[in-house]
Steps between C-alpha positions, in 0.01 A plus 500: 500500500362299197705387173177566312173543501209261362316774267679778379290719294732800452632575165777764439857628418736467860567884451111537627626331784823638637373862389228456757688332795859648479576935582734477226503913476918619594585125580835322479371200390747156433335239260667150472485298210396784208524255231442714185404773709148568424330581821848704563445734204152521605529601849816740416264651232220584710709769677450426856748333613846660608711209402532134384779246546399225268731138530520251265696208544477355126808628336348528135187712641729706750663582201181567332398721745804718497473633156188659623571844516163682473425453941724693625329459870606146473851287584520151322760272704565108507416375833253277661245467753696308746774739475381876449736765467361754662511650852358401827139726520507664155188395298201637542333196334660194372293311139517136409311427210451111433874463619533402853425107340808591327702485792690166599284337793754519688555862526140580478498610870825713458312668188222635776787575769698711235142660407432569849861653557494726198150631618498796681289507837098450344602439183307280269620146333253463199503116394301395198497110414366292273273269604457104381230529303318631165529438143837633441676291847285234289797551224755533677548238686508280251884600456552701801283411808544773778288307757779440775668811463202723536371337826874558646445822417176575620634298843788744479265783517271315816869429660564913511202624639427194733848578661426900513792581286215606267131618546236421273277742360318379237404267251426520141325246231465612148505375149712688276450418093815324321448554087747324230439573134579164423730224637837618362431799763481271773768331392716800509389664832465206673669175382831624386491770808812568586535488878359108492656235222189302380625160259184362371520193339303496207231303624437740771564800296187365245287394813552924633420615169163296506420585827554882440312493125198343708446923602546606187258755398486743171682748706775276649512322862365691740562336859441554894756490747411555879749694735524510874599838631657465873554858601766493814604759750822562691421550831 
């Protein structure tokens, strides 16, 4: 397994991605960490799948999430990756987008045993992670450097499949575009995010906003960020 690659050329939107490797048609599938629920309402729209049960453990987006009342093929509850409500074998496929760095280190490898239990016989863990590098991580960690927790992750991952709780399928490296209109955007989706407190001093806050206007084109910031896809199998 690799944590990246050194060139990767691909450019596109993750849906590309997890259309082509996962048979989502009449699947239960479980996704952990929805956030705002994006790739949810895109999946659930599609009409393929049989079911979602999307978890959320940020209270103010849980809540978010369950004044949506226009998927009706989707259940929003609060729980977390470490700790899934759901039964032994009953997912067909289990989603973590950018999340699984989310996770406490220390309960990293539970996360992957409470995948694998959920999972029914064959069924499919799709992992995405960001990885440290690009012109938006170049932002970011400025005020929020993700270094150490995305290499426990990744390890988390290696730690699964090199024990055989897990079998690796695949790996994925793409690019997928990241556009603000201006900076007040990324303030909004990603300073002030809700599921991380971010306290910029003022100094910092002016040395982001420099670093971020150095992309600034006539049709806002338009950035790279490159993903790792580890597709897993229960055995």
């Amino acid at each position: 397994m690799q944590i990246t690659i050194p060139v990767i050329d691909q450019v596109c939107d993750e849906q590309e991605i997890y259309e082509q490797l996962l048979p989502l048609e009449r699947a239960n599938v479980l996704e952990l960490g929805c956030g705002k629920a994006d790739k949810t309402r895109a999946i659930a729209k599609a009409g393929k799948i049989a079911s979602i049960l999307a978890l959320e453990i940020d209270a103010i987006q849980h809540a978010n999430n369950l004044a949506v009342t226009d998927l009706p093929n989707v259940c929003f509850e609060s729980g977390c990756a470490e700790d899934i409500p759901a039964a032994d074998d009953s997912m067909d496929i289990v989603l973590m987008f950018k999340s699984l760095h989310h996770v406490p280190m220390d309960k990293m490898n539970q996360a992957l045993a409470e995948i694998h239990r959920v999972l029914k016989p064959g069924g499919l863990a799709y992992l995405s992670e960001p990885i440290y590098a690009g012109e938006f991580n170049e932002i970011l960690r400025l005020f929020h450097d993700e270094q150490r927790v995305r290499e426990a992750a990744f390890a988390a991952v290696e730690r699964a499949v090199a024990s055989g709780l897990m079998t690796l399928v695949t790996q994925k490296f793409f690019n997928t575009r990241i556009h603000f209109d201006d900076f007040s955007q990324f303030e909004e989706k990603i300073i002030k995010v809700t599921h991380t407190h971010h306290a910029l001093s003022p100094e910092l806050h002016a040395q982001v906003r420099n670093k971020f206007m150095q992309h600034m084109t006539a049709t806002g910031v338009n950035l790279l960020m490159p993903i790792r896809v580890d597709l897993l199998r229960k055995a």
